[in-house]
matplotlib code that plots the C-alpha trace (Angstrom):
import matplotlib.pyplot as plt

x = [55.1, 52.0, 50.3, 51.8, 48.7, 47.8, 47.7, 49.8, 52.4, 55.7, 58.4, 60.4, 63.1, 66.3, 68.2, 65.6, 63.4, 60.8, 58.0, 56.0, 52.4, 51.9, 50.6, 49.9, 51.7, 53.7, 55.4, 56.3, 59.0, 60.8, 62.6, 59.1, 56.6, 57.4, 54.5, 54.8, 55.0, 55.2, 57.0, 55.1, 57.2, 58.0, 54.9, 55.8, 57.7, 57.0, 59.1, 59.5, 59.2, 61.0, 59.7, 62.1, 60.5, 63.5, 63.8, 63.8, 64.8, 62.9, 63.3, 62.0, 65.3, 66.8, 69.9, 73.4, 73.6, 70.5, 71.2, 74.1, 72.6, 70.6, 73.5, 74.9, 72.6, 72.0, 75.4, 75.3, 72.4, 73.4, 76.8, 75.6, 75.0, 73.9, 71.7, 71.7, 71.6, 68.3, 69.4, 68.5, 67.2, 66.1, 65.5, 63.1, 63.5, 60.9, 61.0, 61.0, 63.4, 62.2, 61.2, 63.2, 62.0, 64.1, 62.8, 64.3, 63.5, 60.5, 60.9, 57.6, 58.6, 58.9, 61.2, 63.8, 62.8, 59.2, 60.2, 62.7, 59.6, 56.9, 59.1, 60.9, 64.0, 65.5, 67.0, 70.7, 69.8, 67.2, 70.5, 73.2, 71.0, 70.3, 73.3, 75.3, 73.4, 73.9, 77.5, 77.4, 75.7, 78.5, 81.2, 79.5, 79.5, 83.2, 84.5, 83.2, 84.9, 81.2, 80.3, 76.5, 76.6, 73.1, 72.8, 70.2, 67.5, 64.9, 67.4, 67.1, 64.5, 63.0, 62.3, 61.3, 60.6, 61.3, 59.7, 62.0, 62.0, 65.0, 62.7, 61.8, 64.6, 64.4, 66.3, 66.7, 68.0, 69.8, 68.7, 68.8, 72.0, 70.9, 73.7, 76.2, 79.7, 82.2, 85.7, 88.6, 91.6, 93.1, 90.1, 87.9, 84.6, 84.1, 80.2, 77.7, 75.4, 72.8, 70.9, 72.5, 72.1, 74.0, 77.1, 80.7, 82.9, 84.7, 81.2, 80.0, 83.7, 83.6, 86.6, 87.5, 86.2, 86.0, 83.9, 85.2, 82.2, 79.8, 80.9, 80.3, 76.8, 76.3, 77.0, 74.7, 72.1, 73.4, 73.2, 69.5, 68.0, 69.4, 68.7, 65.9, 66.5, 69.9, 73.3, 73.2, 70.2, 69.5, 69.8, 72.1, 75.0, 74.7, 77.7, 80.0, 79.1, 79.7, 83.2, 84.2, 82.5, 80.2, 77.1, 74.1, 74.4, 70.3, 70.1, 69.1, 72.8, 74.1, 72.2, 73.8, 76.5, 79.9, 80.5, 77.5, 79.2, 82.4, 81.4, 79.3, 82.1, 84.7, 82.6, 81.7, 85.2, 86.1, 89.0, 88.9, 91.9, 91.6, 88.0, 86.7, 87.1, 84.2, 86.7, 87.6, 84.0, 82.8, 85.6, 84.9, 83.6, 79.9, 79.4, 80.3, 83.5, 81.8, 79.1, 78.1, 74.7, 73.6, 73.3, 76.5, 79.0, 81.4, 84.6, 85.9, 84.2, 86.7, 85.9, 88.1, 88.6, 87.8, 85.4, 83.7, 80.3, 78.6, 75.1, 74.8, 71.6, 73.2, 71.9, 73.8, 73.8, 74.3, 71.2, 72.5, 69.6, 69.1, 69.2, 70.1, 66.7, 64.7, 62.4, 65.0, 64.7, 67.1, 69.8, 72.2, 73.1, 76.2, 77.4, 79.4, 82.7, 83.1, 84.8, 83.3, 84.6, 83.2, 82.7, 80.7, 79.5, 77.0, 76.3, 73.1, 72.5, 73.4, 76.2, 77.9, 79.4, 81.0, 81.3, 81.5, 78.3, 78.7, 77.3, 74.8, 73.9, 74.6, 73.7, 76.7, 75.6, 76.6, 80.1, 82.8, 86.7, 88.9, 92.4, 94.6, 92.5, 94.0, 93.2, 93.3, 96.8, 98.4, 101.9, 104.8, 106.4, 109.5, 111.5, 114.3, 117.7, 119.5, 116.6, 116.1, 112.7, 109.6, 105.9, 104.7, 104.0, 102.7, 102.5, 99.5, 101.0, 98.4, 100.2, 98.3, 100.0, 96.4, 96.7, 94.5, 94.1, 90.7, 89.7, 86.9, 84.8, 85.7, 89.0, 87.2, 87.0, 83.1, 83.5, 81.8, 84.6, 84.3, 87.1, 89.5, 93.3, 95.8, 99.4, 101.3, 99.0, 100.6, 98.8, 99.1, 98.5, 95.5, 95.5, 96.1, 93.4, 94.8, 95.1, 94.4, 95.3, 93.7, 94.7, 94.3, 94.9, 93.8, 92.1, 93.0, 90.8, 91.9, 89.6, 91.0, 89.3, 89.6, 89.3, 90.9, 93.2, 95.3, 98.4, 99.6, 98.4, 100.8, 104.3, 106.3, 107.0, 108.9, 112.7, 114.2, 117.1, 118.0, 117.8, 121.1, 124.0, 126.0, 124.1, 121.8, 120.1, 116.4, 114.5, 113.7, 109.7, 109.4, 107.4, 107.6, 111.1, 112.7, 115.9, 117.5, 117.8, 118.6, 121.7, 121.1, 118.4, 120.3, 123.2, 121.2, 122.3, 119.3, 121.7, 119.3, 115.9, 113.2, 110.6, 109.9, 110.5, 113.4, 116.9, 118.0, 120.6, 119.1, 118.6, 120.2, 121.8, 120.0, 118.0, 115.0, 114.9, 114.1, 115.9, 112.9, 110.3, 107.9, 109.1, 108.8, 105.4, 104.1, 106.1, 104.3, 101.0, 101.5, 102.8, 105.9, 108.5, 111.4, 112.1, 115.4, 118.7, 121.7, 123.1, 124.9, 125.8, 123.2, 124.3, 122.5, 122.3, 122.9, 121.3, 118.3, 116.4, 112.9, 112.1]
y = [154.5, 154.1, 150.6, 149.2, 147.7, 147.2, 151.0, 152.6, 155.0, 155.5, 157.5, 159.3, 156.8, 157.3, 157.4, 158.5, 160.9, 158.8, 157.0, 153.9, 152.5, 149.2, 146.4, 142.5, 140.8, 138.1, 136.7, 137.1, 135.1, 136.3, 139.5, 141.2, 141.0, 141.0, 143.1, 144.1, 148.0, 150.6, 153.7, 156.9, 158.5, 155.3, 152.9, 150.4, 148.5, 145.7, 145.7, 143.7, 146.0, 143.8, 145.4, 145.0, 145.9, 146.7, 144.6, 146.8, 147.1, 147.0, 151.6, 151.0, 151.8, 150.1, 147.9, 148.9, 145.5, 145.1, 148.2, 146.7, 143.6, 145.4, 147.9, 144.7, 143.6, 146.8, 147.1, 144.0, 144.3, 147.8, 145.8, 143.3, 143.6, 140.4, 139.2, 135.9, 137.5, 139.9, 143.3, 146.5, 149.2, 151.7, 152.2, 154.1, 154.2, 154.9, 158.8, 156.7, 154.7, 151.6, 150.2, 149.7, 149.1, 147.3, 147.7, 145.2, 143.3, 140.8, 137.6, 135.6, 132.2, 130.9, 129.4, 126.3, 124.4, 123.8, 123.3, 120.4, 119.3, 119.0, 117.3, 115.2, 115.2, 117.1, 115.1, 116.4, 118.2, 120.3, 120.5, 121.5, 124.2, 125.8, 124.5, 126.9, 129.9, 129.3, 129.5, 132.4, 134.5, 133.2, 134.5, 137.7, 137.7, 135.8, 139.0, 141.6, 139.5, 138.9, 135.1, 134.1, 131.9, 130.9, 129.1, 126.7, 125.9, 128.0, 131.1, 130.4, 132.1, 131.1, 134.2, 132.0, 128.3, 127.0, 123.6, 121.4, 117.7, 117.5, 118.6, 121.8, 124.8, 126.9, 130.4, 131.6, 134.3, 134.0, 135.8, 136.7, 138.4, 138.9, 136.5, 137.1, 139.1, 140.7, 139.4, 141.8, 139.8, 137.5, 137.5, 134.7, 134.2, 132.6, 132.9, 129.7, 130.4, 129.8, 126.8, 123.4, 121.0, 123.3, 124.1, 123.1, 121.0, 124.0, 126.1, 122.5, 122.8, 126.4, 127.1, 130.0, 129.6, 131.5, 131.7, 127.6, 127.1, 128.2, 125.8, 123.4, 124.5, 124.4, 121.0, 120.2, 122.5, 119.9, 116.7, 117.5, 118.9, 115.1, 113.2, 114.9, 114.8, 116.1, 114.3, 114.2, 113.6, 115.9, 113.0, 112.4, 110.9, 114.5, 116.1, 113.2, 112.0, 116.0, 116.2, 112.5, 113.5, 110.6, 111.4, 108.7, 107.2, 105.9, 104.1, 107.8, 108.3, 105.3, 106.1, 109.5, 110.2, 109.6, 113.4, 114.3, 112.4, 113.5, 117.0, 116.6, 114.7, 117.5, 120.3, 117.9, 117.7, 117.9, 119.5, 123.1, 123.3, 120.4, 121.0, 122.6, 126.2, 128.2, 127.9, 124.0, 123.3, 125.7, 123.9, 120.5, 118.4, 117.8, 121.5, 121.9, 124.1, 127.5, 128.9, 131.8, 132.8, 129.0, 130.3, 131.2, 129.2, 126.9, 128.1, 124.6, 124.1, 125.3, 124.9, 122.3, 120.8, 116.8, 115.5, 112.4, 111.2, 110.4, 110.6, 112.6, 110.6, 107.5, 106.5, 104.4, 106.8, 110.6, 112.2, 114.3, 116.2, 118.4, 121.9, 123.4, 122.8, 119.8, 120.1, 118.7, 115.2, 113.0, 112.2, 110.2, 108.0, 108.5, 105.6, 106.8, 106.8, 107.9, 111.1, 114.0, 117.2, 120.7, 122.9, 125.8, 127.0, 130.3, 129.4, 127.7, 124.1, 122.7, 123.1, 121.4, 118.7, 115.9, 112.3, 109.6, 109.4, 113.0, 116.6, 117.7, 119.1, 117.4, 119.3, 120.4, 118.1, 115.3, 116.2, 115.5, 116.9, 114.0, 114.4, 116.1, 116.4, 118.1, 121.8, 123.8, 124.7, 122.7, 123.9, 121.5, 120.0, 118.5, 120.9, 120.0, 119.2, 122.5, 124.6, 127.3, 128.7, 126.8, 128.1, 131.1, 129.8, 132.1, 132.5, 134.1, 137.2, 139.9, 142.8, 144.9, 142.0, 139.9, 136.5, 135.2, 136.9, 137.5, 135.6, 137.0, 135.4, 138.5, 140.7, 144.4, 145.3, 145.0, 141.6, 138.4, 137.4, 133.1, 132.1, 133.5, 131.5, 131.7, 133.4, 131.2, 128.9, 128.4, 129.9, 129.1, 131.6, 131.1, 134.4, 138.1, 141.2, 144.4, 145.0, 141.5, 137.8, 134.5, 131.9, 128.3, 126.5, 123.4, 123.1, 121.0, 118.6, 118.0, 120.8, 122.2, 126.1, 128.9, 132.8, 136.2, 138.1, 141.4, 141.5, 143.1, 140.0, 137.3, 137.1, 135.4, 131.7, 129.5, 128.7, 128.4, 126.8, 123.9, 125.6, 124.6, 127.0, 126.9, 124.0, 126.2, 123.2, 123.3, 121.6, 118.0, 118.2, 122.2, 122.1, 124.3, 124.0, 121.2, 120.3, 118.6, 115.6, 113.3, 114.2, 118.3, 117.9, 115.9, 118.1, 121.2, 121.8, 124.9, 126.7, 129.4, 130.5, 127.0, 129.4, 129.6, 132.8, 134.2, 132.9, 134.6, 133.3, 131.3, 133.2, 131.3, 128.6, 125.6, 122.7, 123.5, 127.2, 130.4, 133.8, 134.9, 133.8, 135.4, 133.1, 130.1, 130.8, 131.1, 127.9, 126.3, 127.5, 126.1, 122.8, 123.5, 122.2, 119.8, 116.8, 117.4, 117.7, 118.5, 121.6, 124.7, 128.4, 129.8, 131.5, 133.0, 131.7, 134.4, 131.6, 131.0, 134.3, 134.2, 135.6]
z = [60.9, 59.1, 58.9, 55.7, 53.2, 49.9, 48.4, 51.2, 49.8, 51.3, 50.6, 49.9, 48.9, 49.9, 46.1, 43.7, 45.9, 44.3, 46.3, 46.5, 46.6, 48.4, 46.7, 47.5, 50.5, 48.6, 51.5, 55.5, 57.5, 60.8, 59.4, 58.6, 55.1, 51.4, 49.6, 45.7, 44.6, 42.1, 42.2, 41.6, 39.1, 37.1, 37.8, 34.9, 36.9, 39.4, 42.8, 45.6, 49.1, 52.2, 55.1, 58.2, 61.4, 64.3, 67.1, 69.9, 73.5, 77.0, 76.5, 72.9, 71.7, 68.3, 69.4, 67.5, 67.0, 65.2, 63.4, 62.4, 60.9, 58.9, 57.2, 56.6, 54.6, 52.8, 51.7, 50.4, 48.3, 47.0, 46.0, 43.9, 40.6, 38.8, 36.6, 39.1, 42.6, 43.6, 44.2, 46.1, 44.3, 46.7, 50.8, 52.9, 56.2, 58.5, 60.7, 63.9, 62.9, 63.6, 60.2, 57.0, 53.4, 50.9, 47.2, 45.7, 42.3, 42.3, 41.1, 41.7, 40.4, 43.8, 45.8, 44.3, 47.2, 46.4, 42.7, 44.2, 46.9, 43.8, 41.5, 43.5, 42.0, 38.9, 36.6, 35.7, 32.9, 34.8, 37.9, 35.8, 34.7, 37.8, 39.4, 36.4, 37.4, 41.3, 41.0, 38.8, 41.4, 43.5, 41.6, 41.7, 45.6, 46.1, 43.4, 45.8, 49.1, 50.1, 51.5, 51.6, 54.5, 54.0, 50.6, 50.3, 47.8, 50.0, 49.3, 45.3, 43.5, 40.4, 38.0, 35.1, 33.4, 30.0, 29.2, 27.0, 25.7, 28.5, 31.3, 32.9, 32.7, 35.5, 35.7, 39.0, 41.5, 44.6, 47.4, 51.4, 52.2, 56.1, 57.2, 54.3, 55.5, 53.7, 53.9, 53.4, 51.7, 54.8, 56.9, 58.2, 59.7, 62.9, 63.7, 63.4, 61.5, 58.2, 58.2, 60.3, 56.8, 54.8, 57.6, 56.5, 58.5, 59.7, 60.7, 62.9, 64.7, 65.2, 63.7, 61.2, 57.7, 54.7, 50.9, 50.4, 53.1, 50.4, 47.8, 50.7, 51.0, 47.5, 47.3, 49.6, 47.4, 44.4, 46.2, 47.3, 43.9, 42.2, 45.5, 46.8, 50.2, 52.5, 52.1, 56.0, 57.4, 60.9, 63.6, 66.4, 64.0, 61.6, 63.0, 62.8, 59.4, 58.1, 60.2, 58.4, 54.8, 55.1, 53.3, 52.4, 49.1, 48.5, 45.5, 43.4, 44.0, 42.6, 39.7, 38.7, 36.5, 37.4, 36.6, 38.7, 41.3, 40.8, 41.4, 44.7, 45.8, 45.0, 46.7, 49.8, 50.3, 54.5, 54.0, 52.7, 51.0, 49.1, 48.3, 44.8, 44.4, 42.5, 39.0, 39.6, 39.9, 36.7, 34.9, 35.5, 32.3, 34.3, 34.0, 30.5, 31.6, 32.3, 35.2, 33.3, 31.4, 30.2, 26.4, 26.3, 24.3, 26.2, 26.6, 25.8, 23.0, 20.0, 16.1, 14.1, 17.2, 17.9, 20.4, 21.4, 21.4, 24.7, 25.1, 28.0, 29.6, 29.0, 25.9, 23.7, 20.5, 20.0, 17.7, 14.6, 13.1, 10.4, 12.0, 14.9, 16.7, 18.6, 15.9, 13.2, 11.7, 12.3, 9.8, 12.1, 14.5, 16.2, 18.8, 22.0, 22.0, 17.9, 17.1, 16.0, 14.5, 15.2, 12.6, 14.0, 17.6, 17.4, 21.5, 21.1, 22.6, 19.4, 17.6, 14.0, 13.6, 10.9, 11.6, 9.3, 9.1, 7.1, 8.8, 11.1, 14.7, 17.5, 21.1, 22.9, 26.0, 23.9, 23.4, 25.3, 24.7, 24.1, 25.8, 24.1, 21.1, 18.3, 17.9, 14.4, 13.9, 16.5, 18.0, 16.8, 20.1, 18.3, 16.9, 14.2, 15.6, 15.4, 15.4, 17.8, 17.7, 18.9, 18.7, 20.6, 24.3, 26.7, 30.9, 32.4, 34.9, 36.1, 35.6, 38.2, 40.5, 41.1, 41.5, 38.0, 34.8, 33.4, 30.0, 27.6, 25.3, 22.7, 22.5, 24.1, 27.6, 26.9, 26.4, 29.2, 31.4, 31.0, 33.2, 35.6, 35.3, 38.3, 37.2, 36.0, 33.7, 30.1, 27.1, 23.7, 21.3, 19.1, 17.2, 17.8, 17.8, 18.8, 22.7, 22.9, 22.3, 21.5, 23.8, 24.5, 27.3, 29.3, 32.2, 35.4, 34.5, 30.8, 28.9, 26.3, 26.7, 24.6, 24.9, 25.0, 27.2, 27.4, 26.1, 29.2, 31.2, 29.7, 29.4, 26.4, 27.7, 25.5, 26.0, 22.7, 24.2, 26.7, 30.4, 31.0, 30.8, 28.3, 26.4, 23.8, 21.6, 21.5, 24.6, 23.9, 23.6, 23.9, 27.2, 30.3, 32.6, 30.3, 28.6, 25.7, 27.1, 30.4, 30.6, 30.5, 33.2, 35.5, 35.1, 35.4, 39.4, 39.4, 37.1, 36.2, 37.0, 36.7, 36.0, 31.7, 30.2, 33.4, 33.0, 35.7, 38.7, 41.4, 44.6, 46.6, 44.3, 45.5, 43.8, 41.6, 43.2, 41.5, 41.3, 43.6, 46.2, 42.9, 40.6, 42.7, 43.5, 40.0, 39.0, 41.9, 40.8, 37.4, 38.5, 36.7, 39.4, 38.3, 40.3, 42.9, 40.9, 42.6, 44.5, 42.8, 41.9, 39.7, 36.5, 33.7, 30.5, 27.5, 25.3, 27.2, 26.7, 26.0, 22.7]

ax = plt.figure().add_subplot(projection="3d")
ax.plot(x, y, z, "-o")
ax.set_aspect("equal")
plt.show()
């Protein structure tokens, strides 16, 4: 293949029959040289050409396994699609076969790791930033059954920089995909590899892992852009202290929030089932509860809703200003712990709020949901004696048989999926828009969230009637698998179907069971399981239908 140097032109491409001209070298590293380039036919454009030169045999030949790698990576790249990850735009491949070109978007910004090296720390306004956009990109990869295997701040881009009176606000890519796999549903990975700092507990033992070793990894990423250095140092005790979860706390740690910490904890968790999945971690308080685009309004943030102040640098006093901008003067002084109420979100970082200290705008940062804070129009949970319908309650149940449901931030299939909810998850209805529904519903750490979801998606929920057969008064509190009262749920003996919104016989008339191995899952997945009652022959109630 020709030598490739500034104003060399390749081509053509593989998918647009269009070709390039070489520019400047922007990078090199083991797999080859990063230059910039234009296309021919379209020349506005700036793109980023990875040249790949093929490792070859002692005959000159290109090894299948090499080859391999590299249609890996291709795939990969042609896959994603997201405004976080870099992508693949076009390939040339060389007539001798022994060189590849990736053109491939071109983010100059450099890569996180400097950032982190210059600055020596971020603070966790400047982390929770980047640390937003990092997960989004993973949720793009972990949709498509793709794990990176190779996150680390050297693999994050930055594409661009916003200077703010909270520090600097980096936007970034990820990137590298040479490593990443794709996992069909079921299947693990077995292969060390990716970077030693960044290896789960499961990749250091050699045993079979799967996309729960990236959050690992991306815990590390967090604990090192607040820390500025590894949670586990590489010495002789490394190994051990990953297999046990011990990682240093300096005295930068002791420092952070207990949010901040609460989160690093969670995703440097040893055990991978018990450690945070990509939608606990988006959900958790620390984060705001969402990882999408960080100008997009928080799912948990709902109008008319309450919230407390709590400076979220650990001031002693929330700032309410004048407008909806850090220029605004200030017009109170809020102390933490005082309730505010919202009365308007249009997604920026502030948003409206009333106190007693009369209106203003407070930034969202500064909020935090109280628990079980009152929403507008809040469902009754103690009906009347005698009466038989409670509010509308819902159930989340993919009806394409997936385990979550998607939630929207607006009721069209064009609208930003904000949160993905396991079957089983109760709803309550917010409002109605055509083909979709309103919903609310808490997260499982306490948010209150809000969005939109297909009709088709949730099932009606809420018993209007005591579970037990044959007992028909209205449920105690109007929760999820209750009854009238003590004497009803200890009498209960499994008589129908645990699961809200069934009524149909046990399957095989035993304690707390379910008319099928269905049903019991999604009960499980909600959390909705009664303590042990006694045994018995399930019947169905007539009463007991949902409405």
């Amino acid at each position: 293949m020709t030598e490739v140097r500034k104003g060399s032109r390749f081509g053509p491409l593989a998918i647009s029959g269009d070709e390039i001209i070489i520019g400047d070298e922007l990078g090199h590293g083991a797999f080859g040289k990063v230059f910039s380039c234009r296309k021919v036919r379209s020349g506005d454009k700036e793109w980023a050409v990875k040249v790949i030169e093929m490792r070859q045999s002692f005959d000159g030949a290109v090894s299948d396994s090499e080859l391999g790698k590299i249609d890996n990576e291709i795939r990969i790249l042609l896959k994603v699609a997201h405004e976080r990850c870099v992508y693949c735009d076009d390939i040339f491949r060389s007539p001798d076969g022994r060189s590849i070109m990736l053109v491939m978007e071109c983010v100059r910004g450099g890569e996180l790791f400097a950032k982190v090296v210059s600055k020596g720390k971020f603070n966790e306004f400047e982390a929770k930033h980047v640390f937003k956009q990092v997960l989004a990109g993973l949720d793009c990869l972990h949709r498509q059954k793709i794990i990176h295997r190779d996150l680390k701040v050297e693999n994050v881009l930055v594409s661009d920089c916003k200077a703010t009176a909270d520090g600097e606000l980096f936007d970034i890519k990820l990137c590298d995909y040479g490593l990443s796999k794709v996992l069909e549903a079921g299947a693990k990975a077995r292969t060390k590899c990716g970077t030693e700092m960044y290896w789960a507990p499961e990749v250091h033992q050699g045993s079979c892992y799967d996309a729960s070793a990236d959050m690992w990894s991306a815990g590390v990423l967090l604990y090192v852009m607040l820390v500025g250095k590894y949670p586990f140092e590489g010495n002789s005790d490394m190994r051990a202290n990953v297999l046990a979860g011990k990682f240093e706390q300096p005295p930068l740690w002791h420092a952070l929030s207990p949010g901040a910490k609460e989160v690093i904890g969670g995703l440097l968790t040893v055990n991978p089932a018990q450690r945070f999945t990509l939608n606990g971690c988006c959900s958790h308080l620390w984060l705001g509860g969402g990882c999408g685009s960080p100008k997009r309004p928080s799912v948990g943030f709902l109008v008319g809703a309450s919230y407390i102040a709590q400076q979220e640098h650990g001031h002693a006093e929330v700032v309410v200003k004048s407008s909806e901008t850090a220029e605004g003067h200030i017009v109170a002084k809020v102390p933490n712990g005082q309730h505010f109420r919202l009365l308007a979100d249009d997604g920026g970082d502030y948003v409206k709020v009333r106190s007693e200290a009369g209106e203003g705008y407070a930034k969202r940062g500064n909020l935090q949901p109280t628990m079980g804070a009152a929403m507008s129009d809040p469902p009754s949970t103690q009906p009347a004696e005698g009466a038989l319908k409670l509010p509308l309650a819902l159930v989340a149940m993919q009806e394409d048989n997936f385990p979550e449901v998607a939630v929207k931030d607006a009721p069209s299939p064009a609208g930003t999926m904000i949160a993905l909810v396991p079957n089983g998850q109760p709803f309550i209805q917010r409002g109605d828009s055509g083909d979709y529904l309103r919903v609310g519903w808490q997260s499982p750490e306490g948010v209150m969230m809000d969005g939109y979801v297909k009709k088709t998606n949730v099932h009606h929920a809420t018993r209007p009637v005591c579970l037990l057969a044959g007992c028909g008064k209205p449920t105690w509190n109007g929760e999820a698998n209750q009854f009238c009262g003590s004497n009803c749920t200890a009498a209960a003996k499994a008589s129908v179907c645990l699961l809200l919104g069934c009524g149909k016989p046990t399957w095989n008339g035993q304690s707390n069971e379910y008319c099928s191995k269905v049903c019991r899952g999604v009960a499980v997945r909600s959390k909705t399981v009664l303590p042990p009652a006694g045994g018995g022959k399930g019947y169905p109630c007539a009463a007991a239908k949902a409405p």
